[in-house]
N, CA, C and O atoms as CSV, one atom per row, in Angstrom:
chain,resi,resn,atom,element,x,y,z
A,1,UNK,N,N,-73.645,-77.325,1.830
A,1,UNK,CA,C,-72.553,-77.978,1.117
A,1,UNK,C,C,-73.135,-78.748,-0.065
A,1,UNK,O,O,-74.057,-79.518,0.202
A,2,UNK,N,N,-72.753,-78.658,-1.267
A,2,UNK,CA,C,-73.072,-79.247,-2.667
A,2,UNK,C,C,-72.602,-81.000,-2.294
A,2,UNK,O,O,-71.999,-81.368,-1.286
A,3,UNK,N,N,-73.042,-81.794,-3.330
A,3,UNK,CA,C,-73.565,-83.053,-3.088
A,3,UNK,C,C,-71.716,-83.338,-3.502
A,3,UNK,O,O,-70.798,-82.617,-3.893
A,4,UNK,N,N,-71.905,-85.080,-3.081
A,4,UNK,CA,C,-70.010,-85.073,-2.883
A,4,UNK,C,C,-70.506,-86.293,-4.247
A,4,UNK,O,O,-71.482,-87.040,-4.179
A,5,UNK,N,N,-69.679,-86.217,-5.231
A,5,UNK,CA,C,-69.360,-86.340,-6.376
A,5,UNK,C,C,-68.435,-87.505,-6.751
A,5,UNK,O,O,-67.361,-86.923,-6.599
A,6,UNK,N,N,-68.005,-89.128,-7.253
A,6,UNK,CA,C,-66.907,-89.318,-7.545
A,6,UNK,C,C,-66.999,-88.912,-9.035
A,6,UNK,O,O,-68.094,-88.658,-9.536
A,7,UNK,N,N,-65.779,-88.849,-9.787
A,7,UNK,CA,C,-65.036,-88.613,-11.034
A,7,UNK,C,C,-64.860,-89.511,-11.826
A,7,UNK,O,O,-63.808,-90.128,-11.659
A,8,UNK,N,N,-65.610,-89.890,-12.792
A,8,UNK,CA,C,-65.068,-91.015,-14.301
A,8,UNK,C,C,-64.381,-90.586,-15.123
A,8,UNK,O,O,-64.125,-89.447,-15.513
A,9,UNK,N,N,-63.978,-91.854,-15.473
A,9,UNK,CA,C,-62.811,-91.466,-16.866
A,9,UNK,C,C,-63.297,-92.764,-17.491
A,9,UNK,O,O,-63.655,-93.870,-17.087
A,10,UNK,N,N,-63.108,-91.963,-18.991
A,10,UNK,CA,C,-63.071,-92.619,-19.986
A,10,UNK,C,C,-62.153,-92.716,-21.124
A,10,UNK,O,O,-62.100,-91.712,-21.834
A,11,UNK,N,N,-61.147,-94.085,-21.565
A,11,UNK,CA,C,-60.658,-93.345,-22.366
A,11,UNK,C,C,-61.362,-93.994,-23.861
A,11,UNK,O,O,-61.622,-95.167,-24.129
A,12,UNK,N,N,-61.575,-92.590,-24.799
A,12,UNK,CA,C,-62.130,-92.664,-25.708
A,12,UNK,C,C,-61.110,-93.060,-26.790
A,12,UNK,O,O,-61.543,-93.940,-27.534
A,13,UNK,N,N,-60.112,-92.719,-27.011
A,13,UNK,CA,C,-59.308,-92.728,-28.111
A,13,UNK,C,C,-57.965,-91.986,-27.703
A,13,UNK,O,O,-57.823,-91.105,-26.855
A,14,UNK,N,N,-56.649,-92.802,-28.855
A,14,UNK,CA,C,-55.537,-91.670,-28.845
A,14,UNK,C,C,-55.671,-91.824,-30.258
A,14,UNK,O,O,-56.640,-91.302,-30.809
A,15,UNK,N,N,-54.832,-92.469,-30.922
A,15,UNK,CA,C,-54.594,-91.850,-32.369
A,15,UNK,C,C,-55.748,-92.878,-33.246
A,15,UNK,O,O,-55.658,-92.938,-34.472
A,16,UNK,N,N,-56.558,-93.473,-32.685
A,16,UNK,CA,C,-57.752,-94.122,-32.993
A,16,UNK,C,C,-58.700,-94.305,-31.923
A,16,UNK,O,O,-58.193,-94.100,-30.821
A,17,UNK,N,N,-59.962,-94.638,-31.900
A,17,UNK,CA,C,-61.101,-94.584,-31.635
A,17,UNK,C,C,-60.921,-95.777,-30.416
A,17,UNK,O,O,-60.161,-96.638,-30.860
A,18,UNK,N,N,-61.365,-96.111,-29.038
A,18,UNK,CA,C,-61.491,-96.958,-28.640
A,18,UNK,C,C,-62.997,-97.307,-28.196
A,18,UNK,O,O,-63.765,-96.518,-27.646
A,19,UNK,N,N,-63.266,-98.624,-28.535
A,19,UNK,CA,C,-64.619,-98.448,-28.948
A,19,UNK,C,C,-65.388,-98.774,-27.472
A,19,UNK,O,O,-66.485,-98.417,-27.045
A,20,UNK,N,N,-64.298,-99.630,-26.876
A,20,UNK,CA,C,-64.632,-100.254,-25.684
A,20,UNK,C,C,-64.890,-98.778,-24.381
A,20,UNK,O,O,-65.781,-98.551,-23.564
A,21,UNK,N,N,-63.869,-98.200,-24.682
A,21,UNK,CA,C,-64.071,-96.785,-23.741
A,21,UNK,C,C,-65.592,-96.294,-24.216
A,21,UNK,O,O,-66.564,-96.184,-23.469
A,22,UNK,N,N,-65.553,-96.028,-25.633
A,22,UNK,CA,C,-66.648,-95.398,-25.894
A,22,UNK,C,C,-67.887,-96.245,-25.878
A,22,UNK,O,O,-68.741,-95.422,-26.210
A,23,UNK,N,N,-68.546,-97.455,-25.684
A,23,UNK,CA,C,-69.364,-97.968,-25.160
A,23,UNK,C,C,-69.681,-98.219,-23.469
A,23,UNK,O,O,-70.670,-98.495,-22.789
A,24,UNK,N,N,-68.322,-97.968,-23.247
A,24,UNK,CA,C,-68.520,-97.760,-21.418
A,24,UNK,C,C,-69.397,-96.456,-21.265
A,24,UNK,O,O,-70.438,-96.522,-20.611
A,25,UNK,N,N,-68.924,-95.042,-21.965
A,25,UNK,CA,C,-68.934,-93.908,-21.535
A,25,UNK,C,C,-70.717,-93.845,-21.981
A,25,UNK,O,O,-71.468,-93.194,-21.256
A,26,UNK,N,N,-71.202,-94.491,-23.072
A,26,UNK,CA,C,-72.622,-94.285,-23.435
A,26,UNK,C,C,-73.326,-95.287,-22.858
A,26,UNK,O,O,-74.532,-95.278,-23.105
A,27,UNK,N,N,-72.919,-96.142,-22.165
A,27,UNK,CA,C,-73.744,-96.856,-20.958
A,27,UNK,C,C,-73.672,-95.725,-19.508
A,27,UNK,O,O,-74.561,-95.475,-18.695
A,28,UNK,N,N,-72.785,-95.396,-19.557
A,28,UNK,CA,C,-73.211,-94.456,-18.117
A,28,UNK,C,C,-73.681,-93.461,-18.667
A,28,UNK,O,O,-74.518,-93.326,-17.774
A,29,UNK,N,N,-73.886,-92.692,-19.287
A,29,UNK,CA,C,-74.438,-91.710,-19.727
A,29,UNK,C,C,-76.261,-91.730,-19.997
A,29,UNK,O,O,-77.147,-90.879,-20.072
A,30,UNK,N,N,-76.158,-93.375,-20.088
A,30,UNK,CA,C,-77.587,-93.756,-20.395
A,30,UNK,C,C,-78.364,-94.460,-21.403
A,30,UNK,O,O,-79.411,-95.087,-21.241
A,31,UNK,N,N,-77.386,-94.173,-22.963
A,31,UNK,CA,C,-77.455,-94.138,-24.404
A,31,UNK,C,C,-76.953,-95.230,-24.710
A,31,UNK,O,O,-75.858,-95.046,-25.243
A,32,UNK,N,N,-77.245,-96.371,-24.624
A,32,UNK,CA,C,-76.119,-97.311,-24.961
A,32,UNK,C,C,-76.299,-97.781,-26.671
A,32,UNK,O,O,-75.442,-98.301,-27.385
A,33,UNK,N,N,-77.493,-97.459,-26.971
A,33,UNK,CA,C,-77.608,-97.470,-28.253
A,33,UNK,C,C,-77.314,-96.452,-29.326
A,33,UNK,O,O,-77.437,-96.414,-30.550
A,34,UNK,N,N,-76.903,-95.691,-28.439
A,34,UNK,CA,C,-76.352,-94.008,-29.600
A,34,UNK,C,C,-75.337,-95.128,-30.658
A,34,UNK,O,O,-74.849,-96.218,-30.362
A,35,UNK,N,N,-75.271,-94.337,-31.989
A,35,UNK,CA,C,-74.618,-94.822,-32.973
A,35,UNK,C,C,-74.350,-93.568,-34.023
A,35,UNK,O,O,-75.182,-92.663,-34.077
A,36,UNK,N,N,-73.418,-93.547,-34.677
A,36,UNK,CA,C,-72.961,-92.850,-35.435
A,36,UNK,C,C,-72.172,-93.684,-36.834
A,36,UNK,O,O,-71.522,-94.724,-36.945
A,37,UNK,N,N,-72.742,-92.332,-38.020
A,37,UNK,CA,C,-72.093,-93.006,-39.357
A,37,UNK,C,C,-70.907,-91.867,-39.802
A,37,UNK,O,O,-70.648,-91.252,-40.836
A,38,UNK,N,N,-70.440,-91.925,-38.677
A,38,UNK,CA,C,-68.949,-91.202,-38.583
A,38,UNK,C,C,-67.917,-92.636,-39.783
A,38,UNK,O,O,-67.931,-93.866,-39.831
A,39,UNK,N,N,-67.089,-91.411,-40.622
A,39,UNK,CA,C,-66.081,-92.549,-41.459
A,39,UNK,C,C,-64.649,-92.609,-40.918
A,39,UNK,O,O,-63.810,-93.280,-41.519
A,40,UNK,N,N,-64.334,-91.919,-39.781
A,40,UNK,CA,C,-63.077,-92.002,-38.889
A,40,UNK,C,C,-62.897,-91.655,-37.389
A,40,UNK,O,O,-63.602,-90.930,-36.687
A,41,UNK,N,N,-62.000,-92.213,-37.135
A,41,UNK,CA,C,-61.980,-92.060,-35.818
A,41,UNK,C,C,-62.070,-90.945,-35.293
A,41,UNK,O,O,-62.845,-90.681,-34.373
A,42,UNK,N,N,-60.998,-89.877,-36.011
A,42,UNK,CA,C,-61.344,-88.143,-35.777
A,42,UNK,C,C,-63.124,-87.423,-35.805
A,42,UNK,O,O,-63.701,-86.641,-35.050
A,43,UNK,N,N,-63.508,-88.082,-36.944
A,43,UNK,CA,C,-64.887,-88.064,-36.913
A,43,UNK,C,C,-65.980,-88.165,-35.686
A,43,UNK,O,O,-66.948,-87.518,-35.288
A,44,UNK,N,N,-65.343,-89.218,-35.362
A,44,UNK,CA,C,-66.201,-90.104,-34.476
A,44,UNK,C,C,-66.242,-90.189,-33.434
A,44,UNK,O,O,-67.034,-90.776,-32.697
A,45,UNK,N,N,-64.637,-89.104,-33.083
A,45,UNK,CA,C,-64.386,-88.101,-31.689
A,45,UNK,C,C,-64.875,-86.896,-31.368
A,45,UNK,O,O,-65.226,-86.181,-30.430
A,46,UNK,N,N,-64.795,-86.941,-32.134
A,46,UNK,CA,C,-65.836,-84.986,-32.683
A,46,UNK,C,C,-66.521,-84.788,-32.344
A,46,UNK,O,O,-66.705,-83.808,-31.622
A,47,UNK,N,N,-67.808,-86.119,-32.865
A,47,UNK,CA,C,-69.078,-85.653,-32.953
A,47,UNK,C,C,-69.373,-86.327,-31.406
A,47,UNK,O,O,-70.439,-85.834,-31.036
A,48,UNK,N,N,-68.880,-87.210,-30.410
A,48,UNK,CA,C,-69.003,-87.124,-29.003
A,48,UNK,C,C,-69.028,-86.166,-28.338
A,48,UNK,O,O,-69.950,-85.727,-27.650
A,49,UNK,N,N,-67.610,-85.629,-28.567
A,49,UNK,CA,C,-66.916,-84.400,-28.018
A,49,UNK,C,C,-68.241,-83.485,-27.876
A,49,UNK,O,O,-68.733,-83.016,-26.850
A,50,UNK,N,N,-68.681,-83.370,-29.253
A,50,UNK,CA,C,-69.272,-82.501,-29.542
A,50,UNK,C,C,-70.938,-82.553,-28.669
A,50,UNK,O,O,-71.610,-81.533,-28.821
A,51,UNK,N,N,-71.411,-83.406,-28.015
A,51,UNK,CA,C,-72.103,-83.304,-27.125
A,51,UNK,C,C,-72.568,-83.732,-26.131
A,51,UNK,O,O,-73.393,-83.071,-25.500
């Protein structure tokens, strides 16, 4: 049997960026210093999203 798992959520943004989600989500992840010179929020969802 595979290892038992709980589930996070984060919320990152709706029609803007939440910064507080997104500093939660890069403390658990490990990164708490990741930073980006994203110029919008769409931007700045993206390039998370994106990895």
């Amino acid at each position: 049997m595979g290892a038992v798992v709980e589930p996070k959520v984060f919320l990152l943004g709706e029609t803007q960026a939440n910064q507080e989600g997104i500093n939660q989500l890069l403390e658990h992840l490990g990164v708490p210093d990741w930073s980006s010179d994203a110029e919008s929020s769409a931007e700045l969802l993206t390039e998370i999203y994106g990895r």
